[in-house]
C-alpha positions in Angstrom: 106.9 83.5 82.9 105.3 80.4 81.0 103.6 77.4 82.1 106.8 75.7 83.2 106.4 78.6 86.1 105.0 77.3 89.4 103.4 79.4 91.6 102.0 78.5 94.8 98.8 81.3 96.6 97.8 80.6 100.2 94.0 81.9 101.5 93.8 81.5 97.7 90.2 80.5 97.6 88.4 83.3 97.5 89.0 88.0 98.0 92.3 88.7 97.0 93.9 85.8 97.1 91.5 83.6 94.5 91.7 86.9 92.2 95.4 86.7 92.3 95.5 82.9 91.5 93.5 83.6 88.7 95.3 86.3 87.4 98.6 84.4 87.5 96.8 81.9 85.7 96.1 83.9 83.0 99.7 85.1 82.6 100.3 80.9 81.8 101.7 80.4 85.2 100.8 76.4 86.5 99.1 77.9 89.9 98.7 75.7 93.1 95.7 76.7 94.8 96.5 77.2 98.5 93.5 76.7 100.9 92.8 75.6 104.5 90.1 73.8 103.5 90.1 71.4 101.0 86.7 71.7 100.0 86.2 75.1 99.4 89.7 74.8 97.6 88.2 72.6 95.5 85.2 74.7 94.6 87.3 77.7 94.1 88.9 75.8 91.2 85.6 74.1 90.0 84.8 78.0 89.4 87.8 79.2 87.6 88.1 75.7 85.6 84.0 77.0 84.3 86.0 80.3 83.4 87.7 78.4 81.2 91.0 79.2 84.1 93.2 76.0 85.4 94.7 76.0 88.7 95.0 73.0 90.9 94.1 72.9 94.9 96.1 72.2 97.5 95.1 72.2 100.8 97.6 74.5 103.1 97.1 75.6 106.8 99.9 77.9 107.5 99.0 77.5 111.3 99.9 74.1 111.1 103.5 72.5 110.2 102.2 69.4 109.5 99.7 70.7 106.9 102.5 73.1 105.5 105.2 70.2 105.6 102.8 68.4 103.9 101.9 71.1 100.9 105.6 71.4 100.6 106.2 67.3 100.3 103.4 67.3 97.8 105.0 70.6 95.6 108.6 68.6 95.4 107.5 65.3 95.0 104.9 66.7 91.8 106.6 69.9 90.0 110.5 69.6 92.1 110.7 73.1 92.7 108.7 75.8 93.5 109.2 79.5 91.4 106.4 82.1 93.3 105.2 82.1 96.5 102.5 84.5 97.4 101.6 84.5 101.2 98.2 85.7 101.2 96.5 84.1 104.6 95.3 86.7 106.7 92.7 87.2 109.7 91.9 90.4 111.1 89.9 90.1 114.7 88.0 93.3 115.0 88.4 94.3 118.9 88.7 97.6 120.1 92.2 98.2 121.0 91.6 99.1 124.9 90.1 95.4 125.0 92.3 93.7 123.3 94.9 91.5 125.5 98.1 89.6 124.8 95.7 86.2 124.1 93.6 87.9 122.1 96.1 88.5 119.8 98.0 85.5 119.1 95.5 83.8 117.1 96.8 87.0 114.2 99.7 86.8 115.1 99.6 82.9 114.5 98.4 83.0 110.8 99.4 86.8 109.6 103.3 86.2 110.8 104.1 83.1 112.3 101.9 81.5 109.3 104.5 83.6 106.6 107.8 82.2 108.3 106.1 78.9 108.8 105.4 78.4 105.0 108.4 80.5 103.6 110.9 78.0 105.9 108.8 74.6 104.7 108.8 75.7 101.0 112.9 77.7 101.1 114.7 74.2 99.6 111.9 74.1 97.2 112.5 77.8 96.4 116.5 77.1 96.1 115.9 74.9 93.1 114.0 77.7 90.9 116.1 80.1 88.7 114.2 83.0 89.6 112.1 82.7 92.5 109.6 85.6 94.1 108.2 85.6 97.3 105.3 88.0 98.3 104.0 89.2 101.6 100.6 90.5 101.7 100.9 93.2 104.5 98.3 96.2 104.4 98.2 100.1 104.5 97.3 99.8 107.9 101.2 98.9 109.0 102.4 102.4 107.5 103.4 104.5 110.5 102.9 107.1 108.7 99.4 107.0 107.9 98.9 105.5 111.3 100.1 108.6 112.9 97.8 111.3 110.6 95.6 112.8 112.9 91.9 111.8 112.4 92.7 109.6 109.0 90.9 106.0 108.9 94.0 104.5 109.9 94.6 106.7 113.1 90.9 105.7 114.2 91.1 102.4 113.1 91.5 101.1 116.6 89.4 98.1 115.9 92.5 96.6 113.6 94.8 97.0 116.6 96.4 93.0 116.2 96.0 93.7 112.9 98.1 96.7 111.8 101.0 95.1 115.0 101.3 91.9 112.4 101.6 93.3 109.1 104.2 95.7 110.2 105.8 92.5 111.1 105.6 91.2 108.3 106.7 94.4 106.5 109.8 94.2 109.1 110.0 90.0 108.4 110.6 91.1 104.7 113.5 93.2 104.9 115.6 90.6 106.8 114.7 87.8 104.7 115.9 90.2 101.8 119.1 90.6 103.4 120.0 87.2 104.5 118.9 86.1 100.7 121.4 88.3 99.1 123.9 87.6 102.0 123.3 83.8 100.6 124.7 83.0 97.7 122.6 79.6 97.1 119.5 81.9 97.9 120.9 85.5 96.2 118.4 84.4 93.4 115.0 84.8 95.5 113.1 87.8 95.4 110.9 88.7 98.1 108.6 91.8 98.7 105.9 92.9 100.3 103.1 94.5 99.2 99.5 96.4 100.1 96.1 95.5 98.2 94.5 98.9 98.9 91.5 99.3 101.0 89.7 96.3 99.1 86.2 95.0 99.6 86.6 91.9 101.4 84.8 89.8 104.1 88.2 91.8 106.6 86.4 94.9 105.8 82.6 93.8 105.9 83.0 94.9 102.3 83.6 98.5 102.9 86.5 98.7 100.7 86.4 100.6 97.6 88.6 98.5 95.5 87.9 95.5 93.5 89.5 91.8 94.5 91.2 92.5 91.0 92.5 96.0 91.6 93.6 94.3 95.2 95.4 91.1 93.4 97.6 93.9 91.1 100.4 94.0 93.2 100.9 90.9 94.1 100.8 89.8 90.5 103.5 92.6 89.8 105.7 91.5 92.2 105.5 87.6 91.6 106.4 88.0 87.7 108.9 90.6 88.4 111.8 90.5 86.5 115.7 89.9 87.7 116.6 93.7 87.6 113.3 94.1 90.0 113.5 95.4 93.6 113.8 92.8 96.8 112.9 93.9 100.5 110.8 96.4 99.6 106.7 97.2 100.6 105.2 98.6 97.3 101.8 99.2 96.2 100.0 98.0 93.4 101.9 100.7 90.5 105.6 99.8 92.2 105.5 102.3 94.4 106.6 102.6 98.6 103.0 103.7 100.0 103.6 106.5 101.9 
């Protein structure tokens, strides 16, 4: 990967996502800056540019095609193509899930899945045009059914991440297919797409109550985004390459 790589981040401006942009950065990656709002975007890169770290904002709100469209318009009309894209929006509603109704849940829903097909479909004909490209889904520990189902583990009383846990399996699902049809495809055989877990990181999700660091949660993502051609595709891997569970 060198500096003709372009790499796009959503929720990029702070957590996992701005330690991810930063890391890809470092690699000599030209990384877009995805955030929904332009001004913290803005100061997210005013930080990293201190740091001696150059990325460049873009303002992206993957619940909203005309701010995606426009990200994408913006991506081809300045760099043509577009090599990684890491989907790291995400919103977790903490509601206990006896409370929790079909509304209540389409606001996650809106950003953790419809948000990754909404910006993976705007940015695809940007994706065709890169020799290599890599997609990532950030999905979470919380959608292994596995761990889900072990009897009095964090993640079988988690019951406040009830939306939660539903989209990233999604997403996990989402993946797969995407996988397939790319390989099925032979203008699109080319893309790469995973998806991967951060760990149980301390975040503004978690009030902070994870015990990994933004960097340790940005690992995989990284991994997976500057994979190499014999790499995997439609997989859900963990930060050391691994399936987590």
């Amino acid at each position: 990967m060198s500096a003709e790589t372009i790499a796009l981040v959503t929720g990029a401006n702070k957590g996992v996502g701005l330690a991810t942009a930063r890391q890809l950065a470092e690699r000599g990656l030209t990384v877009l800056l995805g955030s929904r709002d332009a001004g913290r975007g803005a100061r997210a890169a005013g930080e990293l540019a201190e740091a001696g770290i150059t990325v460049r904002p873009v303002r992206i709100d993957v619940t909203d095609d005309a701010s995606v469209g426009g990200a994408a318009e913006f991506i081809g009309r300045e760099y043509g193509r577009l090599d990684v894209l890491v989907n790291n929006s995400g919103m977790l509603v903490r509601r206990q899930a006896t409370e929790v109704s079909a509304d209540d849940m389409r606001q996650e829903f809106e950003t953790n899945v419809f948000g990754t097909v909404r910006v993976i479909h705007a940015m695809l004909p940007l994706l065709r045009r890169s020799p290599a490209a890599r997609i990532v889904n950030v999905s979470s520990d919380s959608a292994v059914f596995a761990k889900a189902t072990e009897k009095g583990s964090m993640f079988a009383r988690s019951h406040d991440s009830f939306a939660y846990s539903a989209t990233k399996t999604a997403v996990n699902m989402l993946t797969v297919k995407y996988a397939n049809a790319f390989l099925d495809d032979p203008e699109l055989a080319h893309v790469k797409i995973n998806a991967v877990t951060p760990g149980y990181v301390a975040t503004d999700l978690n009030g902070f109550s994870g015990v990994r660091s933004t960097d340790e949660g940005a690992r995989a993502s990284v991994y997976w985004a500057t994979v190499g051609d014999d790499g995997e595709t439609g997989g859900f891997f963990d930060d050391q390459g691994r399936m987590p569970w």
